[in-house]
N, C-alpha and C positions, 0 to 999 in steps of 0.2 A: 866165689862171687866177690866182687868189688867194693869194699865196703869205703873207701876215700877217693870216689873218683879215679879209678886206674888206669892208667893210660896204656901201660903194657906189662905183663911178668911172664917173666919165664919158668916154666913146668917141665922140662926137660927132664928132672929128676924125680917127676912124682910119678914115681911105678904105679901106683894105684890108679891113673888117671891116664897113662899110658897103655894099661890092659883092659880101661875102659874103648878108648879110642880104635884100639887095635880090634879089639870085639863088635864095634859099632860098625867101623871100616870095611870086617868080615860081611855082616848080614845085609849092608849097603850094596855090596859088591856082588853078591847073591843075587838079590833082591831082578837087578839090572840081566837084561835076555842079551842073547847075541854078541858074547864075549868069551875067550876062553880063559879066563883069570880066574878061577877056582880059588876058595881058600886064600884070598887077596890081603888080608889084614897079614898072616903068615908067610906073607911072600916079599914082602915089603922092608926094607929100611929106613925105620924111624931116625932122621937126625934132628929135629927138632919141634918143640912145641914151644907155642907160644900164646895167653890169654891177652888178648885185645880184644875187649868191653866195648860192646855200641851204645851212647847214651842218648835216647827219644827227649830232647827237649823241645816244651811246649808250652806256651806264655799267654796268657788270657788278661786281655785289656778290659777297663771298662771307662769308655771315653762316654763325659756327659756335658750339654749344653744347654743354657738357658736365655731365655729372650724375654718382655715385658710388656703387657700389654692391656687397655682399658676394656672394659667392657660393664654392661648392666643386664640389671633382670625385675622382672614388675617387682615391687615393692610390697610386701603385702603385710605391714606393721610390727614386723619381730625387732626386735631391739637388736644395736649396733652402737660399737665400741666409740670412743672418742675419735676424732679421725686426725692422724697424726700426719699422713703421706697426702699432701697438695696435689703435687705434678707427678711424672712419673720419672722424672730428675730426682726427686728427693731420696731416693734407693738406690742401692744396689744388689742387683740380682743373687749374688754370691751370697748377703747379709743373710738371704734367709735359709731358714732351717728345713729340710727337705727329708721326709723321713729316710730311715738308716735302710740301707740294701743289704741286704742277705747274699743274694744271687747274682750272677750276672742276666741279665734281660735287655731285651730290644723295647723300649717302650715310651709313651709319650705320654705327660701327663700334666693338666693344669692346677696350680693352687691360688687360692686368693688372699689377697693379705687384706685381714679384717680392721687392719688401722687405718685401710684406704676408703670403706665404705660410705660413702654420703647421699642423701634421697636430693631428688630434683623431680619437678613436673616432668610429666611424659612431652619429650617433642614435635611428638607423631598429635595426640588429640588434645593439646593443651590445658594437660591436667582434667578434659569431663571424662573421659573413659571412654568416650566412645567418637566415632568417627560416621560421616555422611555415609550409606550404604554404597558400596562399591559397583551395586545394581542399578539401583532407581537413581541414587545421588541425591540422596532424599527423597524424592518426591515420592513416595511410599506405594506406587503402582508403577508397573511397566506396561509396555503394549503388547497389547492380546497376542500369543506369537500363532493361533491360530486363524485369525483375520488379518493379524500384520496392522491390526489398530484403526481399520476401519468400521468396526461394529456388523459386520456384513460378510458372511459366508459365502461360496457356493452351494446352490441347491447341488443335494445328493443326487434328486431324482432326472432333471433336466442338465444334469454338467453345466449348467449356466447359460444353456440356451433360450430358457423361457419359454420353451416349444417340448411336448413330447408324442409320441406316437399316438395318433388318433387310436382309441380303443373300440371304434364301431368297424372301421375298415380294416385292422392291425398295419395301418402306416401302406396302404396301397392307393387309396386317394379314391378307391368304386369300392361296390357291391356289386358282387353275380347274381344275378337275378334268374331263376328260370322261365321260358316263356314259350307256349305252344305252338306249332306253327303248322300250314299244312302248305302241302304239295298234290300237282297230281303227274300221275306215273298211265303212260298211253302203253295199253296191253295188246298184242293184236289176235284179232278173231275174226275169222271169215266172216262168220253171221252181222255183223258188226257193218257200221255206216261208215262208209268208204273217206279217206280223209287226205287232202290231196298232197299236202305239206309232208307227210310219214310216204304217202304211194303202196297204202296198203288202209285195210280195214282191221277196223279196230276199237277202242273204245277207251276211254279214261276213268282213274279211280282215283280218288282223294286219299292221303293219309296224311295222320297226326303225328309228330314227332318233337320232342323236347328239343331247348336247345339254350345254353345261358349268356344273357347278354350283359353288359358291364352298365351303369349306372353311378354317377359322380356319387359318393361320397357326402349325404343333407346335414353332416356335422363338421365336417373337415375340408367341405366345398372344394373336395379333390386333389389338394393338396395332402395330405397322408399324416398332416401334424396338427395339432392342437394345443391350444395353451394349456401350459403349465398345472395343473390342479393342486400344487405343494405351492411353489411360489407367488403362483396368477400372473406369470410370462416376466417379472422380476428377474429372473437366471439367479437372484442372491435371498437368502434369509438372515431376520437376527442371529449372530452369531451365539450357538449353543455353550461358548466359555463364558463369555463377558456378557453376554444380556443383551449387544448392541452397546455398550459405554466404550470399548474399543479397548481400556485397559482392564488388567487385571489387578491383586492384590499381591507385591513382590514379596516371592516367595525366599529371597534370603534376608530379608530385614521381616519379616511376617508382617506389611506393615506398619511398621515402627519408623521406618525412615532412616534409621543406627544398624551402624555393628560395632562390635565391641573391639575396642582399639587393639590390634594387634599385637602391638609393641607392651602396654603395660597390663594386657587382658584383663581391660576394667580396671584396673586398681588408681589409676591417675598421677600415679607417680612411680618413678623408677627408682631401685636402687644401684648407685653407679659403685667399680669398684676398679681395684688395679688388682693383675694377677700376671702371676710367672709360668709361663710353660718349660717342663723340663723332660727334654730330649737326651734317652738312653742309647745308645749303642755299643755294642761290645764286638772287637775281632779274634781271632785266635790263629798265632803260627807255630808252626810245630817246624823243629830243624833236627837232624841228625848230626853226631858225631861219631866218624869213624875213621880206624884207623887209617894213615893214607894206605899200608900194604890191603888192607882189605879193598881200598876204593880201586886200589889198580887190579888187584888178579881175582876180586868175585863180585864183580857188578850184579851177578844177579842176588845175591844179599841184597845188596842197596835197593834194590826194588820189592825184595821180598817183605822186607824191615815194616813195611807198614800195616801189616797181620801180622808180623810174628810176637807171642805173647811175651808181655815184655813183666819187672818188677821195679815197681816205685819204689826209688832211694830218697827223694827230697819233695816236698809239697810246702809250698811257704808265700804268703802274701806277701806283696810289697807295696807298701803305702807313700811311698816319696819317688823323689826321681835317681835314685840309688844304682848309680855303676859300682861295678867291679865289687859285687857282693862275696864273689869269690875269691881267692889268690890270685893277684895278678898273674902272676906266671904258668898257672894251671889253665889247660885245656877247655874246661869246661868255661871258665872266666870268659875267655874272648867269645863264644857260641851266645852264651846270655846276653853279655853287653851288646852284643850284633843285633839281638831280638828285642832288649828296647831301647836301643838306637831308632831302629824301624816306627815300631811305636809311635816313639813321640815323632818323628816327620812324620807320621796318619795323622796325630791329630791337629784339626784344624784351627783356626787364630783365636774362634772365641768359644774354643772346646777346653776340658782340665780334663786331665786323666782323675776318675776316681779311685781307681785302686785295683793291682796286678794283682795275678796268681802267679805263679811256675812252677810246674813239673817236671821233676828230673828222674826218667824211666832206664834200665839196665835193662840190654840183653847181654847175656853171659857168653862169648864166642871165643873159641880156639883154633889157632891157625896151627896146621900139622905139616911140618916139610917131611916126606918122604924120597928114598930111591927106589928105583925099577928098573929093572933091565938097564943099568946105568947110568938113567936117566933121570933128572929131580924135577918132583913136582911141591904141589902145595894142596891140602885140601881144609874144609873148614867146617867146623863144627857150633851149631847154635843151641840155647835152649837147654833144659834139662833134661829132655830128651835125647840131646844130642844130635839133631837133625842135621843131614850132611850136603853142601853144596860142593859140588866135586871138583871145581876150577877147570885149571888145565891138568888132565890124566889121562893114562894109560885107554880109560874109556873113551873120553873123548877124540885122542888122537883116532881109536879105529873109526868111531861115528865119521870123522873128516872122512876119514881112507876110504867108509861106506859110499859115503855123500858122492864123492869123488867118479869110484865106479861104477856107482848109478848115474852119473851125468853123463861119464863116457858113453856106456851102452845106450844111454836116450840119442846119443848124436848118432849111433848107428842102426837106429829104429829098431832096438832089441827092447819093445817098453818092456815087457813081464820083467825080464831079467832089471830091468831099471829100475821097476818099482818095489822090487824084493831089497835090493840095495838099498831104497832111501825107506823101508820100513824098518827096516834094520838099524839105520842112524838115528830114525826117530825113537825108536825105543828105547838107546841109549840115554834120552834127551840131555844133548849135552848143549845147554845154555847159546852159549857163542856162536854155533851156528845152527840153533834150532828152526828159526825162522827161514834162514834159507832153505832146511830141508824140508820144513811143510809146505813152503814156495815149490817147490820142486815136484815134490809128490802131489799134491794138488794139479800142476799142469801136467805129470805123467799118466793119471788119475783120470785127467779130463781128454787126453788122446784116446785112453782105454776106450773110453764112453762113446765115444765119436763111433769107432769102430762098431760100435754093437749097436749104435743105432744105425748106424749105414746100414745095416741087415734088417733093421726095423720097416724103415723109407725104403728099403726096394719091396718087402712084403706087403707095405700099402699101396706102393703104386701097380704091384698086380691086383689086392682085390679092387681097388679104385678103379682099376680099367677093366681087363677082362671079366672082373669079379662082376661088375655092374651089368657089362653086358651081358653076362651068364645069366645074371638074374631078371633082368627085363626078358630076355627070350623064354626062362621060366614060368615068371607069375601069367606072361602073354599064355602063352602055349600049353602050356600043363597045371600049376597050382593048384598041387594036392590039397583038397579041403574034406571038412566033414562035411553029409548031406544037407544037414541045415541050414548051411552057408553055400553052396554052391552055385547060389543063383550070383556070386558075383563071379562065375565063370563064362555068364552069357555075354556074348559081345552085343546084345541088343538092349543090356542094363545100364544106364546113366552112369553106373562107376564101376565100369569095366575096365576104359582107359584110367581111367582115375587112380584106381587099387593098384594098377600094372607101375606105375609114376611113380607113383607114394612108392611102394615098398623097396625098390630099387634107389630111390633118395635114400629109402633109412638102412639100407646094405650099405651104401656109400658112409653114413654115418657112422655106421657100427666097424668099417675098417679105420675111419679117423680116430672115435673110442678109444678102440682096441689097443692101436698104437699108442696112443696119448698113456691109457695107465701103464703098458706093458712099458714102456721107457720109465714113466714114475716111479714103478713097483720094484723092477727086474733095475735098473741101474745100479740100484748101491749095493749091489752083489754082485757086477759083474765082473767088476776088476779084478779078481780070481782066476779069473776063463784065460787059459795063457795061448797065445799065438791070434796074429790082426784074422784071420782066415778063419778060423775058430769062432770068433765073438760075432762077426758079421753071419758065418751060419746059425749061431745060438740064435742071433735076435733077430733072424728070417724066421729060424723054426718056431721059434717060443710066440712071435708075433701071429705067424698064420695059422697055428693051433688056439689061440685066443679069437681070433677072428673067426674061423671055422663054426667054434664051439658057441661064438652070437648068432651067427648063423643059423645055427641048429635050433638053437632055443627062439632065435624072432620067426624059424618055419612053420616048427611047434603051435607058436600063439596065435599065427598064421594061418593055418588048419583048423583051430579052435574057431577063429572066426575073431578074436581079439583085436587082430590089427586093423579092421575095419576102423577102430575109434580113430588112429592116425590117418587112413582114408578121407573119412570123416573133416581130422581138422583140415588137412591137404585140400579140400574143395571149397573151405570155410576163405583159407587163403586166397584162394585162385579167385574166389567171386569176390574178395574184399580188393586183392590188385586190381581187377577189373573196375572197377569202383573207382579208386584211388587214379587209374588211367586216364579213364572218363572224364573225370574233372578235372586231372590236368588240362586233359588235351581243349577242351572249354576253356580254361582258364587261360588257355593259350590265344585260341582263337578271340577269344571277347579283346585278349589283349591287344594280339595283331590290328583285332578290325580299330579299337580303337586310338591306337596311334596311326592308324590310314585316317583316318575321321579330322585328330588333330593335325595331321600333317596338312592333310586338305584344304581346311580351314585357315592354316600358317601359308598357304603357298595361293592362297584366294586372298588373304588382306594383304601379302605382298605384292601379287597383280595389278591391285587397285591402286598403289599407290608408287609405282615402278611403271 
């Protein structure tokens, strides 16, 4: 471990740390599929090791600002210092003492300097405490807001007509009267005195029969209305709020004519004061130093660096504007100075820095040059654990060679064979070009897919078509049902055709279903299934044994008599579009007629005046 900043040492010589390496290199090597490097730490030639230390530095600011400003608050007799601050020239902000920080914090906050405080009358109510009411404006009533301040309602019972329904006629303007009347009815009878107008004999009889005649109305003298019995034909009454005065008693002064002065709430004088607000804010940057051989041959360190667990070598405030707290000449010196350089350009013209932190964090890393088959690599080691980032090696080269002939075979539409290839370089994941190979497998991945739903989309487009029509000729013609339900086999029942409709819709839906999960379900398992010819049968057969199988179960509920409920909604729809048609087609027509109407009218006042 680095105990003065290390920038590099050499371990080439520490056997102990060598058999460490060599041992870690082994089970790393293991670890990794699809390789034939067995026993890799053993096979290897160590020619060098090397400790190059990554140091996490991190710098926490705490930039604060202040600004000056007057303000008051009602005055409510507590004593107050001699007043030393006039203007708010007489200070400066900086002078005053701001309690001490502990922590860094984002925060905003006012203080008031007590030498500034001095009473003055209120200039809102001129020292009475209280102000003309905002309602009445004095005048200690407003108007009725239910007569609107003419003392005079509408009657409830007449609407304001002054008139209401005659209560002898109920508003018809007569009375029916009943009244007897008679007739006579000529019968004929031989014996009977001959009568020359009929030209037969016969005889006449009287009878009585009711019958109701109408009669004006002796109260409402036929008109059907009557005055008022609430108002006496008025249409208005004393209003029930105000008595008829028109105003009421305002109800935010109660009265009184006052409110209470806003500004000094009663108290008739303000106390005025100067105060400081002081604005906290704090940033933090964090930088790495690494070696440069590490920045050139293991980039993925540098990105890994900021999880990997690190240990605090230095933590120390800085309370000034302090460059080069370290050896000029040391590495770590230029990294700080960098960071508050930065710093102080943040902060702004009438900002002061209050006071840094920094932390100086170690990860412990060793860079291992090895040969292979006479080839030199570099690999690297972090952490106590020793965790290992492989660079360029041995692994990596075959992941390339993988990658490689998995892209050939994809150009000659061999995918299985392509994508055995690029799981193969994925496994090894070797940094550099891992991204291209999930790029890769991914679009190999998604040809697979393609294939096995092609087999899905020909499965639906048979139950879709011939399935459909299999099944309307079905529920028509045959539709096996239980006794209890059979009467929707009559063609003389209201939802003969209806049931026949419906359930061949919801066949047509159940092969949509069908399809829809059996792609959801069955795809991310398909890519297995080796050969295009292969995967397009799989997802015909797996698709039309899904399909089958809803089938069976909605014939099932079918027989039960269950599927009537979707009958059922299927006619709710039909008589609702019919509806929703209807009033289109109205809403059409009314339209038409009425721009023929306006056009009409447009092409009449241009005759008349053309």
């Amino acid at each position: 471990m680095a105990t003065k900043f290390t920038y590099s040492s050499q371990c080439s010589n520490d056997n102990k740390l060598r058999k460490k390496l060599t041992q870690k290199i082994t089970e790393w090597a293991a670890s990794i599929p699809n390789h034939p490097y067995t026993d890799f730490g053993n096979k290897i030639e160590i020619t060098d090791i090397q400790y190059l230390p990554a140091y996490p530095i991190t710098l926490h600011t705490q930039f604060e600002r202040r600004s000056k400003h007057e303000g008051h608050k009602p005055y409510k007799g507590e004593k107050i210092k001699e007043r030393t601050y006039k203007a708010l020239s007489d200070f400066d902000v900086w002078e005053f003492e701001c309690p001490e920080l502990s922590s860094f914090t984002n925060s905003e906050k006012n203080y008031i300097l007590e030498c500034s405080k001095h009473i003055k009358n209120c200039f809102i109510c001129n020292a009475q405490g209280w102000i003309n009411c905002v309602q009445c404006h004095g005048n200690k009533h407003i108007d009725c807001s239910k007569c609107k301040g003419s003392g005079k309602e509408t009657c409830s019972k007449c609407k304001g007509n002054g008139t209401e329904q005659c209560a002898n006629c109920k508003g018809l303007g007569y009375k029916s009267k009943p009244e007897t009347q008679i007739k006579k009815i000529f019968y004929e009878e031989k014996n009977g005195p001959y009568y020359p107008k009929y030209n037969r004999n016969g005889y006449f009889r009287e009878e009585h029969y009711s019958v109701y005649v109408k009669e004006p109305c002796n109260q409402c003298s036929g008109n059907g209305k009557q005055t008022c019995s609430k108002c006496g034909g008025q249409g208005k009454l004393t209003c029930s709020t105000c008595k008829g005065t028109g105003s009421v008693t305002c109800p935010t002064c109660k009265g009184s004519g006052r409110n209470q002065c806003p500004e000094c709430k009663g108290h008739k004088h303000l106390l005025h004061y100067y105060y400081i607000t002081q604005n906290l804010n704090f940033n933090t940057q964090e930088e790495y130093h690494f070696h440069p051989e590490i920045q050139e041959k293991f980039p993925e360190f540098m990105q890994k660096a900021e999880v990997i667990n690190r240990t605090t070598l230095q933590s120390r405030g800085i309370d000034d504007e302090t460059i080069n707290i370290f050896p000029k000449e040391g590495h770590i010196n230029q990294l700080t100075n960098s960071l508050l350089e930065n710093a102080y350009k943040e902060k702004k013209e009438d900002e002061i820095i209050r006071f840094q932190h920094l932390d100086i964090e170690l990860i412990d890393t060793w860079m291992m040059s090895y040969k292979f088959e006479d080839n030199n690599y570099d690999i690297l080691f972090y952490g106590d654990d020793l965790e290992v980032i492989q660079g360029n090696s041995p692994m990596s080269n075959l992941a390339k060679e993988y990658w490689t002939k998995g892209y050939d075979h994809a150009k000659f539409y061999l995918i299985t064979q392509a994508r055995n290839f690029f799981k193969k370089a994925e496994s090894i994941n070797s940094f550099e070009i891992q991204e291209h190979i999930l790029s890769s497998l991914e679009t190999i991945e998604n040809r697979i897919r393609i294939s096995f739903q092609l087999g899905i989309y020909v499965s639906l487009l048979f139950f879709a078509t011939i399935g459909s029509i299999y099944s309307f000729q079905y529920y028509k013609y045959i539709n096996y049902v239980f006794n209890y339900v059979d009467f929707i086999n009559n063609p003389e029942s209201w939802l003969y055709t209806y049931h026949t409709w419906t359930q061949t819709i919801v066949h047509l839906a159940l092969s949509v279903l069908s399809a829809y999960y059996v792609k959801k379900i069955a795809t991310q398992h398909i890519v297995k299934i080796p050969g295009f010819f292969t995967r397009v049968l799989t997802g015909l057969l797996l698709n039309s044994i899904v399909t089958i199988c809803s089938f069976l179960i909605w014939g099932f509920l079918n027989a039960l008599g269950i599927s009537l409920i979707m009958t059922f909604l299927f006619v709710i729809l039909v008589y609702i579009f019919k509806v929703v048609y209807w009033i289109l087609y109205y809403i059409v027509k009314i339209i038409i007629f009425l721009v023929k109407v306006i056009g009409g009218i447009i092409l009449m006042i241009w005759n008349m005046f053309n």
